[in-house]
Steps between C-alpha positions, in 0.01 A plus 500: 500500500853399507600704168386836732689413723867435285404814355481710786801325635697602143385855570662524845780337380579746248455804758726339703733455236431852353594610916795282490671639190435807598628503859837336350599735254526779723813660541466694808284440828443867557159644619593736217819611336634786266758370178541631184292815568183282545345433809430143558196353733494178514164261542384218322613713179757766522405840447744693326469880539697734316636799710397728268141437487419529896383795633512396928512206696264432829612234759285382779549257790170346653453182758361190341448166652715555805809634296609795287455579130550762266328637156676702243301670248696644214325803355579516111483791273242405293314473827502095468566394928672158549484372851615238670572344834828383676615378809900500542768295228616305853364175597323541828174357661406832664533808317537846697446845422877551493530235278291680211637851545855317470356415163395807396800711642753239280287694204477869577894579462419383139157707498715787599729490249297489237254752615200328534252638756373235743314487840498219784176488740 
């Protein structure tokens, strides 16, 4: 009985390690960011997206749980879609509207620039 238990208990410790390490090595607290020609997204696990290989990017905004998020989905050229959800990079215990199209309008100069089609609903 008890050896179930220290295992399951050296399971979650590892994820939480695995989260830990992970969370501390990044560089930047951006929703998402654009270096190098590569578009990072950051989650548990950076997604690294080279500019090259997107064909358009969607943005949404939606209410959840009393506050704002948003999604990104990144359409890919070999028609692979990674999406994932943000908030804003600022510390804050209610997150507006505003607040998530900030985020996404820090990214569009750079979306611009490089010619990469995108829509925000």
């Amino acid at each position: 009985m008890y050896t179930s238990m220290i295992f399951i208990l050296i399971i979650i410790m590892i994820i939480m390690l695995v989260v830990t390490i992970s969370l501390l090595k990044r560089k930047n607290w951006e929703c998402f960011y654009i270096e190098d020609e590569i578009l990072y997204i950051p989650s548990l696990f950076v997604a690294k997206i080279p500019l090259s290989d997107i064909r358009n990017i969607e943005f949404e905004t939606f209410r959840s749980r009393g506050s704002y998020s948003g999604i990104i989905r990144v359409h890919q050229k070999n028609a692979k879609v990674i999406k994932r959800y943000f908030q804003t990079s600022k510390i804050a215990f209610f997150v507006s509207e505003q607040m998530v199209l900030a985020e996404i309008e820090k990214i569009t100069p750079l979306l611009e620039k490089y010619y990469i089609p995108y829509t925000i609903e």
